[in-house]
C-alpha positions as CSV (number, residue, x, y, z in Angstrom):
1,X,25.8,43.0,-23.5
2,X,24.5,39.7,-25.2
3,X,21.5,39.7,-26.6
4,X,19.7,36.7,-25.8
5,X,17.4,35.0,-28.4
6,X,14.1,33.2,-27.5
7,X,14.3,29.6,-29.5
8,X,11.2,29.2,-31.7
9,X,8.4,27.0,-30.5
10,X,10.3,24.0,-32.8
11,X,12.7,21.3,-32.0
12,X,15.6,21.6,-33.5
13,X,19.4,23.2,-33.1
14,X,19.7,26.4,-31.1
15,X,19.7,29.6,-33.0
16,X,22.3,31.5,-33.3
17,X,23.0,33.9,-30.8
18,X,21.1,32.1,-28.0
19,X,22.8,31.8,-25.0
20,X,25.6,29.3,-23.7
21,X,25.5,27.0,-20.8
22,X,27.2,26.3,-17.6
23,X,30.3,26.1,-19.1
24,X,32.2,28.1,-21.8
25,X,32.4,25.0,-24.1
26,X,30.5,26.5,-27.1
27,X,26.8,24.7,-27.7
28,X,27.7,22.8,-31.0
29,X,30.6,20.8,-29.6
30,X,28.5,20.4,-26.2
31,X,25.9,19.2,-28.0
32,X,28.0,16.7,-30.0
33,X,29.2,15.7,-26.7
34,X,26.5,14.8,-24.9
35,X,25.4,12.7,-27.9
36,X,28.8,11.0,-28.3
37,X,28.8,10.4,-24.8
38,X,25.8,8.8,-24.6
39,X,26.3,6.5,-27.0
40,X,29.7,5.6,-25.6
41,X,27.4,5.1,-22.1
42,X,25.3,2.4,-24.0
43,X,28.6,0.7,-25.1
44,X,29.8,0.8,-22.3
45,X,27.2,-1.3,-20.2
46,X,28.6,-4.1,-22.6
47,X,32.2,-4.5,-20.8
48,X,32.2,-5.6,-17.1
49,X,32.4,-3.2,-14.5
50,X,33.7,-5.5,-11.7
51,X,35.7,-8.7,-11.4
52,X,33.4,-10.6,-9.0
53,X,30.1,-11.2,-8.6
54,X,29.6,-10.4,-4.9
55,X,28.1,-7.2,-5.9
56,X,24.4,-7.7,-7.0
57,X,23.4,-7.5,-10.6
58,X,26.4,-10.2,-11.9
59,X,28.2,-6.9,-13.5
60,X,30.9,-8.9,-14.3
61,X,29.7,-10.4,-18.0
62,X,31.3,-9.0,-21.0
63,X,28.0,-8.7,-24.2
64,X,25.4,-8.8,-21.6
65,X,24.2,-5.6,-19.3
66,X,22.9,-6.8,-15.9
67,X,21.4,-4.9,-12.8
68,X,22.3,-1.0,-12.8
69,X,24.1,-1.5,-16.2
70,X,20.4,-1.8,-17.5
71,X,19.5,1.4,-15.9
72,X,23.0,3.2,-17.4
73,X,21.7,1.6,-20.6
74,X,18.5,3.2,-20.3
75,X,20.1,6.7,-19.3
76,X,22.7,6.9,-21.9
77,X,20.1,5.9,-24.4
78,X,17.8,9.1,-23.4
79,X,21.1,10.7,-23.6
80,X,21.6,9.8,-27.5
81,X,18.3,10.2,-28.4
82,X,17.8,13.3,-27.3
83,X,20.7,14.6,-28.7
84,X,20.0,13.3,-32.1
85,X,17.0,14.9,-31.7
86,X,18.6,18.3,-30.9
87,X,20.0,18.4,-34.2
88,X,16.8,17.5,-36.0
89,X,17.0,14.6,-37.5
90,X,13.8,13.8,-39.0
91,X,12.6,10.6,-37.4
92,X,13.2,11.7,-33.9
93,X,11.6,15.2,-33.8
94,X,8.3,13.6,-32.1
95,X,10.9,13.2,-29.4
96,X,11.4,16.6,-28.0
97,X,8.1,18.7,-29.4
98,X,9.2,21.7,-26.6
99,X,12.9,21.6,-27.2
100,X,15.6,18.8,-27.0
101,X,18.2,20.6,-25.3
102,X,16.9,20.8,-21.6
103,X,16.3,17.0,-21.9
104,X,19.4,16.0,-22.7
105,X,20.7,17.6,-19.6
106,X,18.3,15.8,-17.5
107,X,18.7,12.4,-19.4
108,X,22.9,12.8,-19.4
109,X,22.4,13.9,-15.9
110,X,20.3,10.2,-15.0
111,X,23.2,8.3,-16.9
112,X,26.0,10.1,-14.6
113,X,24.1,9.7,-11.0
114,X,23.5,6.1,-12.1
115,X,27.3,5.1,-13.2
116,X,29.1,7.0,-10.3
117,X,26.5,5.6,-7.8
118,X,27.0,2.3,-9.2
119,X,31.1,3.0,-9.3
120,X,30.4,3.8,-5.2
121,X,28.7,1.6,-4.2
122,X,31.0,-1.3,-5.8
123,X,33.8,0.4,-3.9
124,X,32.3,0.6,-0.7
125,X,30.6,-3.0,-0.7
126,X,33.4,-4.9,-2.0
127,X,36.5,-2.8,-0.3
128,X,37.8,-0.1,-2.6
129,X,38.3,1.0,-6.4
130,X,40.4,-1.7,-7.2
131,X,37.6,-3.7,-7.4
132,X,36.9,-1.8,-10.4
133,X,37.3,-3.8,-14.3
134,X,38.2,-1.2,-16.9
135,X,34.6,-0.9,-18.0
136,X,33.7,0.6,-14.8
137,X,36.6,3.3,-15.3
138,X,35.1,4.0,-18.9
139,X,31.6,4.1,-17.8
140,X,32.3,6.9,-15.2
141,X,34.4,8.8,-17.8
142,X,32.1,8.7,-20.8
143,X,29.2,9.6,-18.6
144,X,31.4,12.6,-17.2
145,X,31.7,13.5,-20.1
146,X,28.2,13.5,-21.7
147,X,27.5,15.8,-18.5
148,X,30.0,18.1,-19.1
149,X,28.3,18.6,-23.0
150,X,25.2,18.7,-21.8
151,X,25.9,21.4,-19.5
152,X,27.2,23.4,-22.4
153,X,24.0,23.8,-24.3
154,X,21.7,26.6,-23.3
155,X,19.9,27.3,-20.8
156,X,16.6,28.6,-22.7
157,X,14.1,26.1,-24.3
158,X,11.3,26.3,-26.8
159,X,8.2,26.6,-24.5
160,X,4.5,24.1,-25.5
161,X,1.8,26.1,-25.6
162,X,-0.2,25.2,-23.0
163,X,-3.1,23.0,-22.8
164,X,-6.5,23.4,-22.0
165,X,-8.2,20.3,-20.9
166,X,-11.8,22.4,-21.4
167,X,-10.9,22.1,-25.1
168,X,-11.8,18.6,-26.2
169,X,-10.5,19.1,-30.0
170,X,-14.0,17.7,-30.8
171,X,-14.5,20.1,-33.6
172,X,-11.2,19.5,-35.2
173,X,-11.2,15.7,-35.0
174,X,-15.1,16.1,-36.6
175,X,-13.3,18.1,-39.3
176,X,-10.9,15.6,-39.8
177,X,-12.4,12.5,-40.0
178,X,-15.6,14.4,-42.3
179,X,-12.7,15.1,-44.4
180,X,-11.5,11.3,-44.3
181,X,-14.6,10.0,-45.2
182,X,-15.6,12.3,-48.2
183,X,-11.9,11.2,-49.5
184,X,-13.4,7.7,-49.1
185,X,-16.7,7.9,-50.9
186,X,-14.9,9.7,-53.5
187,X,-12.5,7.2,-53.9
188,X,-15.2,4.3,-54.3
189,X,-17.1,6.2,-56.7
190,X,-14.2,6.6,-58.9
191,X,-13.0,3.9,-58.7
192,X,-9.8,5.6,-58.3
193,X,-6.9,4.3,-55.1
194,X,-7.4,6.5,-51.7
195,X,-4.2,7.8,-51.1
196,X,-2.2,6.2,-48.6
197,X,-3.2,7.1,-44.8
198,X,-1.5,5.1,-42.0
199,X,-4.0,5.2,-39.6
200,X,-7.3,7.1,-38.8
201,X,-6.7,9.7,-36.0
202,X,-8.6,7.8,-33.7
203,X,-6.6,5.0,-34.3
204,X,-3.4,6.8,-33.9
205,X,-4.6,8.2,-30.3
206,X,-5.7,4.8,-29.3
207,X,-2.2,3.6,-30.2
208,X,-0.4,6.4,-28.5
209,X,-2.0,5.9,-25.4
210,X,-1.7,1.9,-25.4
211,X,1.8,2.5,-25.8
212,X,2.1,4.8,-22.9
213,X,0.3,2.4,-20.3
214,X,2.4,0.2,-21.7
215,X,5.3,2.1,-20.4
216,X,4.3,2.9,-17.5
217,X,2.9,-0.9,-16.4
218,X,6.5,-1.3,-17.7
219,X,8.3,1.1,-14.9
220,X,6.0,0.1,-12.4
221,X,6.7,-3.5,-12.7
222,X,10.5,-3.2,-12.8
223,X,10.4,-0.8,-9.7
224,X,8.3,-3.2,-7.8
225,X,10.6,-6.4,-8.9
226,X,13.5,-4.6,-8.2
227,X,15.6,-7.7,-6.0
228,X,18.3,-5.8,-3.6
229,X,18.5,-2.1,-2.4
230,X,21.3,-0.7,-4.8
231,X,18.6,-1.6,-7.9
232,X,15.8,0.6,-6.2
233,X,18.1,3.2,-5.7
234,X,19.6,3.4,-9.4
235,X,15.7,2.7,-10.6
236,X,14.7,6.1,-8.5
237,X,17.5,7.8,-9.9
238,X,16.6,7.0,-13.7
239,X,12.7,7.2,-13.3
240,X,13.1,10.8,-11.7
241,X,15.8,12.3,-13.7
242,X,13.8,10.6,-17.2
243,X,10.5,12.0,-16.0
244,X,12.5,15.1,-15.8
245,X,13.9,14.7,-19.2
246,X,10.4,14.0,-20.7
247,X,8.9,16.6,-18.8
248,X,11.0,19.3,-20.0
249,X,11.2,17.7,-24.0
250,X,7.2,18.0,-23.6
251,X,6.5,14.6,-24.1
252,X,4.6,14.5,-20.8
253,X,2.6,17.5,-21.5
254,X,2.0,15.9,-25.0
255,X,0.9,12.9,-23.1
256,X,-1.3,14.4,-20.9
257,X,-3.4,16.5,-23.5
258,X,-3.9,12.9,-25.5
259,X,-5.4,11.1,-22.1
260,X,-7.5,14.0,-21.1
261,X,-9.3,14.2,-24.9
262,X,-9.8,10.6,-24.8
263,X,-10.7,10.5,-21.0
264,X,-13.0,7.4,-21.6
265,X,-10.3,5.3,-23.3
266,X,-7.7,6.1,-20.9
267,X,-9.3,5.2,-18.5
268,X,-10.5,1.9,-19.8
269,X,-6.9,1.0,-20.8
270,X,-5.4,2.0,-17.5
271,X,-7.2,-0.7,-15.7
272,X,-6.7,-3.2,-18.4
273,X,-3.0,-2.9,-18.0
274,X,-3.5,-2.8,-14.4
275,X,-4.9,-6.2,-14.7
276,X,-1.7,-7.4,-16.5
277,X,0.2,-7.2,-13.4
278,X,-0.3,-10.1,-12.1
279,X,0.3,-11.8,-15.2
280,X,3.7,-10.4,-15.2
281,X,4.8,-12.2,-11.6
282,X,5.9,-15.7,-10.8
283,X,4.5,-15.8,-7.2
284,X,3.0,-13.7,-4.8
285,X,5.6,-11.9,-3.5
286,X,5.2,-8.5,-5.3
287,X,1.6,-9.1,-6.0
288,X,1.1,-8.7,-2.5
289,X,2.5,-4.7,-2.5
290,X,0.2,-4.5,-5.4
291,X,-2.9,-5.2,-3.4
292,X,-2.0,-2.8,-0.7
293,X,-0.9,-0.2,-3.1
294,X,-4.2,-0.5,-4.0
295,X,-5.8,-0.4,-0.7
296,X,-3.9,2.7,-0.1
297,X,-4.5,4.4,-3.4
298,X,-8.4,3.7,-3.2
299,X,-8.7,5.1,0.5
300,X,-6.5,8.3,-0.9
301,X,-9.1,8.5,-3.9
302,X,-11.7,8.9,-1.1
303,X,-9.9,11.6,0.7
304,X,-9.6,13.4,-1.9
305,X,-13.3,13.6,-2.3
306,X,-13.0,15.4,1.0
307,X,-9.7,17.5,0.5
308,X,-9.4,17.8,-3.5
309,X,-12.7,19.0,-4.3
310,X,-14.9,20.2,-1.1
311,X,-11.3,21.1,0.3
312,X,-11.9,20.1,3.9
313,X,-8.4,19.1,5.8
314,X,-9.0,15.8,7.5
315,X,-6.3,14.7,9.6
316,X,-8.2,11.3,10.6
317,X,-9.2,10.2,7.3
318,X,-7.6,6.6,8.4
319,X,-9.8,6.0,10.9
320,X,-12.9,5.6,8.8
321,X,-10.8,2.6,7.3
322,X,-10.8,1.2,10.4
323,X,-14.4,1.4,10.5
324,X,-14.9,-0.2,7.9
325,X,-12.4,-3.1,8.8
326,X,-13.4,-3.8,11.8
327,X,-17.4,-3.6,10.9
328,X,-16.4,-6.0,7.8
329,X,-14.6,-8.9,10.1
330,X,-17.3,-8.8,13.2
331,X,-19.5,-9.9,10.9
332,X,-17.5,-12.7,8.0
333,X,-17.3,-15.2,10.9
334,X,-14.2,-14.3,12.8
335,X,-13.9,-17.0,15.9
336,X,-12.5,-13.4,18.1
337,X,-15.8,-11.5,17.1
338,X,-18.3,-10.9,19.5
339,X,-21.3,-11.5,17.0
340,X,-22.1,-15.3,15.4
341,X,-22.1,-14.0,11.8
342,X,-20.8,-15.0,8.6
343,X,-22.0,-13.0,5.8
344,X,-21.9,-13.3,2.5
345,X,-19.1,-10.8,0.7
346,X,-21.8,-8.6,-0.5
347,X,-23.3,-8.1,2.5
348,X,-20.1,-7.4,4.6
349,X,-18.9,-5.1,2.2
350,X,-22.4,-3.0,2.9
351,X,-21.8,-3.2,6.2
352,X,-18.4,-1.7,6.3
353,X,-19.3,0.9,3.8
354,X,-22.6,1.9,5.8
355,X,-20.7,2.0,8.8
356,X,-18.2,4.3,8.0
357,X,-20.8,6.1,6.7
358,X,-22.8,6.3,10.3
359,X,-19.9,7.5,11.5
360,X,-19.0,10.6,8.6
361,X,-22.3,12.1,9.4
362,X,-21.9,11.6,13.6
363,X,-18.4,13.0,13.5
364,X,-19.7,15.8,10.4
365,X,-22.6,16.7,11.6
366,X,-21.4,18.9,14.8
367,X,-18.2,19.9,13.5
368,X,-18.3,21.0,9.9
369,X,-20.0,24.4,10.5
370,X,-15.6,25.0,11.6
371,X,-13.5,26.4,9.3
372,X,-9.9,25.4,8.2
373,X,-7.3,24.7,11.3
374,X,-10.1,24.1,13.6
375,X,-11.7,21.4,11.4
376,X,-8.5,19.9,10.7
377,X,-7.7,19.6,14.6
378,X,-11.1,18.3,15.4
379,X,-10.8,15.6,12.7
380,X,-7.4,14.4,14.2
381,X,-9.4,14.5,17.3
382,X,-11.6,12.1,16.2
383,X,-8.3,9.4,14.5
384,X,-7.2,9.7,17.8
385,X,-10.4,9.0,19.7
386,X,-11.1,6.2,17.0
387,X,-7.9,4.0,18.2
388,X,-8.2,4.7,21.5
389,X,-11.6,3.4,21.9
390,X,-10.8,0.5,19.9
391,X,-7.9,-0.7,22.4
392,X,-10.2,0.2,25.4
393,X,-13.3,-2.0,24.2
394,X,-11.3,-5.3,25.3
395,X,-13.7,-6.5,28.4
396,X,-11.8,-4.9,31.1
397,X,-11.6,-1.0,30.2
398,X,-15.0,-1.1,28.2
399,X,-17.5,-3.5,26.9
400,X,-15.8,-6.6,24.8
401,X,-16.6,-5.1,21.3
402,X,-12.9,-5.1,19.8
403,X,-10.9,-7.4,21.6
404,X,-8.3,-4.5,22.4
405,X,-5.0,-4.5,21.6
406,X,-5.4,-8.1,20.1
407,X,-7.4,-6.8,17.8
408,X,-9.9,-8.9,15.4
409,X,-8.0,-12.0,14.4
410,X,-8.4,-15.0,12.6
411,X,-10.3,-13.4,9.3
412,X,-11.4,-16.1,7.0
413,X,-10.8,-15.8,2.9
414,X,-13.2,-14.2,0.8
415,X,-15.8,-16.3,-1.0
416,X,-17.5,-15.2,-3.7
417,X,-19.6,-17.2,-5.8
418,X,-18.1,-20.4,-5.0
419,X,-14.6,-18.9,-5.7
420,X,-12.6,-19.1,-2.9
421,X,-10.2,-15.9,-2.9
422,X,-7.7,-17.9,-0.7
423,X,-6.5,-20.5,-2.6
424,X,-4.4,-20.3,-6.1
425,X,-6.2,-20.5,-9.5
426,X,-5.1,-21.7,-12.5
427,X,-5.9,-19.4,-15.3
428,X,-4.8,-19.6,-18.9
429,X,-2.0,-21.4,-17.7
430,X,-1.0,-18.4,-15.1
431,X,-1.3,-19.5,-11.5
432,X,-2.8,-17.0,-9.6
433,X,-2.3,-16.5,-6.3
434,X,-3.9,-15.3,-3.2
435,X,-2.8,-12.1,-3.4
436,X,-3.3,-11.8,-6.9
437,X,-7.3,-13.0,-6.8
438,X,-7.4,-9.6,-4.2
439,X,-5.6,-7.7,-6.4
440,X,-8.4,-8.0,-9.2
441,X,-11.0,-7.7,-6.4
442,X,-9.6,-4.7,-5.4
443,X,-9.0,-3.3,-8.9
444,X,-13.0,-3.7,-9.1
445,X,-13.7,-1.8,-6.2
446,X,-11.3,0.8,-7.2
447,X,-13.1,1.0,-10.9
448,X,-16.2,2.0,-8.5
449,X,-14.8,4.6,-6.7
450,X,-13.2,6.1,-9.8
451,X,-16.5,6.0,-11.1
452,X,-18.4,7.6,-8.1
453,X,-15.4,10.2,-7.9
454,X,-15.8,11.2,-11.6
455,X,-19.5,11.2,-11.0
456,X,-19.3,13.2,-8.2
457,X,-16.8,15.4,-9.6
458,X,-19.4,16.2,-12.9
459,X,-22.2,16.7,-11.1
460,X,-24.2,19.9,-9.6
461,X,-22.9,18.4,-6.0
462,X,-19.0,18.0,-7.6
463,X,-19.2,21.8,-8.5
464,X,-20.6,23.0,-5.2
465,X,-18.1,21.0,-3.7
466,X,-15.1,23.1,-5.8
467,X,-16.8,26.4,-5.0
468,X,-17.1,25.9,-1.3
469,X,-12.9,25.1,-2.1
470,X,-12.5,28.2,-4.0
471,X,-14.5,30.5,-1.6
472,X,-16.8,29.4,0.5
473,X,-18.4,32.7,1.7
474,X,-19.0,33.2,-1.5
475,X,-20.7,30.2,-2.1
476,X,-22.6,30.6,0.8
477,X,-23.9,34.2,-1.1
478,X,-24.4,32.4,-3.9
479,X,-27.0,30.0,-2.3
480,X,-25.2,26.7,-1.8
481,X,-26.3,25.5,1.4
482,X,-22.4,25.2,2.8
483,X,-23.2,22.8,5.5
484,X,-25.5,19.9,3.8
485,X,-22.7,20.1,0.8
486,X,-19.7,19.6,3.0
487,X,-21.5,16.7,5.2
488,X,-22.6,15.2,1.7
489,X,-18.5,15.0,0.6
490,X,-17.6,13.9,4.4
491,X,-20.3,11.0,4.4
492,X,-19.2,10.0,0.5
493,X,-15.7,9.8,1.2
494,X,-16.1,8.1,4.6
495,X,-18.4,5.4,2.8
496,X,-15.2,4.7,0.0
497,X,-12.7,4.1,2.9
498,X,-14.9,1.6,4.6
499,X,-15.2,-0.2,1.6
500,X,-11.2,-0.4,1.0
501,X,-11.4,-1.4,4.6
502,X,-13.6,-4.3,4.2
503,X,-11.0,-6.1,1.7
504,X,-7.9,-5.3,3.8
505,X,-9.7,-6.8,6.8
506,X,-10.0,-10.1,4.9
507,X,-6.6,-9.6,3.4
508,X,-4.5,-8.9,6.8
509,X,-6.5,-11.8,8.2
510,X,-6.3,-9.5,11.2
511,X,-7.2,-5.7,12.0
512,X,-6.4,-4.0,15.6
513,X,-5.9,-0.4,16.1
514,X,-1.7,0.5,15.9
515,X,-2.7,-0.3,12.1
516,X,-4.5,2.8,12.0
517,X,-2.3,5.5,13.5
518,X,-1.8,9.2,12.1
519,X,1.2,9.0,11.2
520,X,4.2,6.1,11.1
521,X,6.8,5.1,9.1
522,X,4.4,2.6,6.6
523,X,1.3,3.5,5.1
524,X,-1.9,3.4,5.5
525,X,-1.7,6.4,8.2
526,X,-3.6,9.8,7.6
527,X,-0.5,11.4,6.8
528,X,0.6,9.4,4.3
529,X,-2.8,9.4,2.8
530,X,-2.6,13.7,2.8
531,X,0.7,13.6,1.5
532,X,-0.6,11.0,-1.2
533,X,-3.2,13.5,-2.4
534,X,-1.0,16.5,-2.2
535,X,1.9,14.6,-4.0
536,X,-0.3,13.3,-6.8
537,X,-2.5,16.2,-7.7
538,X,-5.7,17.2,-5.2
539,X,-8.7,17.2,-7.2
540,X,-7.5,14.9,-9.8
541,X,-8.1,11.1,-10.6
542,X,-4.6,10.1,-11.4
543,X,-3.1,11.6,-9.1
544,X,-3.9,10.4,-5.6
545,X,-3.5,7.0,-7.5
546,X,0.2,7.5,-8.4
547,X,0.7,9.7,-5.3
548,X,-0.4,6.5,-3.1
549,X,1.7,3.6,-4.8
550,X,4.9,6.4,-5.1
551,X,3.9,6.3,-0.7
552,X,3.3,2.5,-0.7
553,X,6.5,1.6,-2.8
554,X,9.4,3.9,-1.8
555,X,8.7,3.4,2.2
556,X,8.6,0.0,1.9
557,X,11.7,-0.3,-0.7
558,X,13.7,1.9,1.8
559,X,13.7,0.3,4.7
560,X,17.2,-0.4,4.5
561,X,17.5,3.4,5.8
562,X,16.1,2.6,9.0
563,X,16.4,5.9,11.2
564,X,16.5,8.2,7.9
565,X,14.0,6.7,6.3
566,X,11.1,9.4,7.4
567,X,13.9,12.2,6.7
568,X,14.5,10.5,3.1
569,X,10.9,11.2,2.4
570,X,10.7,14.5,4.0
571,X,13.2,15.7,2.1
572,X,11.5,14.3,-1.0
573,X,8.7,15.9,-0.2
574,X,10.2,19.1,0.4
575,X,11.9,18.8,-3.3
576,X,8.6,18.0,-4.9
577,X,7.0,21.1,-3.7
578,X,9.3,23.2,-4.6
579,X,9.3,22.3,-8.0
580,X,6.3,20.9,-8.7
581,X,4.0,21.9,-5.8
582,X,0.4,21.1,-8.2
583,X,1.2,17.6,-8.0
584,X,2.6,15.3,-10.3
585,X,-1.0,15.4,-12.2
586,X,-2.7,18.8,-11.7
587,X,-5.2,20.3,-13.4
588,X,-5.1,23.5,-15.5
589,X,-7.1,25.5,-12.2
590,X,-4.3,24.5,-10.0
591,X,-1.2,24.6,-12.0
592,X,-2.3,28.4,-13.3
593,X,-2.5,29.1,-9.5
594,X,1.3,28.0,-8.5
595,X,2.6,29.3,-12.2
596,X,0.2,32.1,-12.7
597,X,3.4,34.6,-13.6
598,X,4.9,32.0,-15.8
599,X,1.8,31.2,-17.4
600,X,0.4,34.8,-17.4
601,X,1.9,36.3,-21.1
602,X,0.9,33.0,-22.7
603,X,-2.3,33.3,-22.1
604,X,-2.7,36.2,-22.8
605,X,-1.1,36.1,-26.0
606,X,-3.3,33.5,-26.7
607,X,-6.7,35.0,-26.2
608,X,-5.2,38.4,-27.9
609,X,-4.6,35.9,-30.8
């Protein structure tokens, strides 16, 4: 029987004695394999892959990588670095603080989906492999063969010790920077040189997590510029496997505990490098998914007021966006609305907000005292009930309130302050578009709801709301009045969808009532906007953010699937909760309850410590 060794919590070479891979190759040459191989991948996007440039990308340059060469690039250089960092070398250790080997598999695994999806798809676009130059052929084999390493190393990797986002490492960075400064004073009183420091700690967090928004405004902007189908595809294939690859190297859980003790400064530089966006685009044409990803992802932030901390399932969360909209465009002096109004901005945004509002507490009110299934049919009830009454209120089935199935039309700009929202503005000698000025109007109004969620979420209401989730009988024993504190989270969350809707009212220039459906193949639907929560991390800030634009993105990037696009995401969905079914983000509360046996000997050999 082998005895298998558990690595140390180092990175490093695997001991002796730990356990092979997949295949009998033994780990050392595996591991110098992979490496090899992923260098050779890099060099490799330098020769041309195909003889003509029919196929998108131009992959027919010699020096210079072009469309899914880039994304090869990327993946063999993952592969590389990871499996320098295997071996230890000392300037890439940060690199893989949990353990290089299950990295490299993932990051050699990216580089060989990418090549021999690339090698396919030239063969079935331009006619066959003879279409093929001899970089292709070398690409596919060097990749092949990085796999085949990678598969070789262990299985077992180092594990992080888990982190616990109730411990704010306030006392150690105090201890820290006290001893800092005494070193200062001491050195001026001296007169003698400090020794040499890089940076302050503080400095080096703030740096750390500049550089990754940095990265991920990076991703997000390629994925979103990416020009023809074949590009999105190879992009999904790299960003999944590499999140993978960092996941498993610890650099994401690295990541996370720097964001969440420095909540504030994330935070700040999130939506500062948001901002950048529309900086980084030549027209309007991407800037306009970025307002709606917006839209979506500030609605989901609502929702999961109502789902990720009260835990209420609302299956017609949508229609209080449609509220909203339609409240918002009766009243900016739409030519189809049956009032003469023209508000100003501030004053149609109130009125959209209170009116989904109205309506929270009128559709609350009677039916929160239900419980689970029954709530969630009686909210999908009211979605229904929402769209139906807004096609019949066209002057023939009902009163002319909504114009029917025409819908609200002719919606005039925004203007706010004398700056009219629908023209483009020059700015620093960046022209910004229409969509672009909503995109920064938007990006305010979701700086407000991340506000009132993280408010909420603090506050003596925030933690009734999680233990009415957690058990609400015992709540209710507890003395939390159940009922007020589930109509409070229904009205609140209601309130931040109607104000979304009041922008995408003035964005669409038109709202009618198929926009606002329960489910569909595009977004915003109230099953997208579940499946946004649930993908992203309930009870979490980040998450229904990246859960939403993941939603907004890949539907609308994939609609070269046609029929199979819904069955694309369902299996995707399917995949992500069975792997990762917390969420992308999740907090420690929810993660311990999906990996309690995982996580069970750690933490108890952490508090027996």
């Amino acid at each position: 029987m082998t005895t298998q060794t558990t690595a140390p919590k180092t990175t490093g070479a695997t001991p002796t004695g730990a356990t092979t891979g997949l295949i009998g190759i033994p780990p050392h040459i595996g591991r110098a394999l992979a490496t090899g191989g992923g260098v050779a991948t890099v060099a490799s996007t330098f020769l041309a892959w195909t003889w003509t440039a029919e196929f998108p990308g131009d992959l027919t340059v010699y020096g210079y990588p072009g469309g899914l060469q880039v994304l090869v690039l990327i993946a063999g250089a993952l592969t590389a670095l990871f499996g320098l960092a295997s071996y230890g070398v000392k300037g890439l250790r940060w690199l893989a603080p949990a353990g290089a080997d299950a990295a490299v598999k993932f990051a050699a695994l990216a580089a060989f989906a990418t090549t021999w999806y690339t090698v396919v798809a030239i063969s079935a676009k331009l006619g066959g492999l003879v279409n093929l130059e001899p970089g292709g052929y070398i690409a596919a084999a060097v990749t092949l063969i990085a796999l085949l390493g990678a598969l070789a190393l262990p299985f077992q990797r180092p594990e992080p010790d888990p982190f616990d986002p109730d411990d704010t490492g306030w006392e150690q960075f105090k201890h820290t920077s006290s001893q800092n400064w005494q070193t200062v004073k001491a050195a001026f009183a001296t007169g003698t040189p400090r020794p040499v420091r890089a940076l302050p700690s503080y400095a080096e967090m703030i740096l750390i997590i500049v550089g990754i928004l940095a990265v991920a405004l990076l991703v997000f902007t390629y994925g979103i510029g990416t020009e023809y189908d074949e590009l999105f595809v190879g992009f999904l294939i790299v960003a999944g496997f590499g999140f993978a690859a960092a996941h498993r190297a610890g650099l994401i859980a690295q990541a996370t505990e720097i964001t969440a003790r420095h909540q504030n400064i994330t935070v700040c530089g999130a939506f500062v490098a948001a901002a950048c966006f529309p900086f980084t685009q030549s027209d309007d044409q991407y800037a306009t998914l970025g307002v709606y990803i917006l839209i979506f992802a500030t609605v989901a932030l609502g929702l999961n007021i109502v789902v990720g901390l009260a835990g209420l399932l609302d299956l017609g969360y949508v229609a209080f966006l449609g509220v909203g909209a339609y409240a918002a465009s009766m009243v900016s002096g739409s030519p189809s609305s049956p009032f003469d109004l023209h508000l100003p901005f501030w004053a149609a945004v109130l009125v959209g907000a209170a009116a989904s509002l109205v309506f929270g507490v009128l559709i609350g009110a009677p039916t929160l005292r239900l419980r689970g299934d029954y709530l969630a049919i009686v909210t999908l009830g009211f979605g229904e009930i929402f769209r139906i009454t807004a096609n019949n209120l066209d002057g023939t089935s009902g009163p002319d309130v909504t114009n029917g199935s025409n819908g609200i039309s002719s919606i005039p700009d925004l203007e706010i302050l004398g700056f009219d929202m629908g023209i483009a503005h020059d700015v620093g000698g960046f022209t910004i578009g229409r969509f672009a000025n909503y995109f920064f109007l938007m990006l305010l109004i979701t700086a407000v709801v991340v506000l009132v969620f993280r408010r909420s979420g603090d506050s003596r209401i925030g933690r009734a709301w999680v233990a009415i989730r957690e058990d609400e009988t015992a709540a209710l024993a507890m003395g939390i009045n159940g009922f007020r504190v589930k109509l409070i989270a229904f009205a609140v969350g209601a309130s931040l969808a109607g104000l979304a809707g009041t922008v995408q009212a003035h964005v669409t220039y038109t709202v009618t009532p198929e926009q606002y459906l329960f489910a569909g193949t595009t977004p915003p639907n109230s099953a997208f906007l579940l499946a946004a929560v649930v993908l992203g991390g309930m009870g979490t800030i980040a998450g229904p953010l990246i859960g939403a634009a993941l939603l907004f993105l890949i539907p609308n990037k994939l609609q070269f699937l046609d029929d199979y696009q819904l069955f694309a995401f369902g299996l995707a969905l399917v995949l992500l909760m069975r792997f990762r079914p917390e969420g992308l983000v999740a907090n420690r509360r929810r993660k311990l309850e999906f990996h309690e046996e995982a996580d069970a000997p750690t933490t108890l050999s952490k508090t027996g410590a």
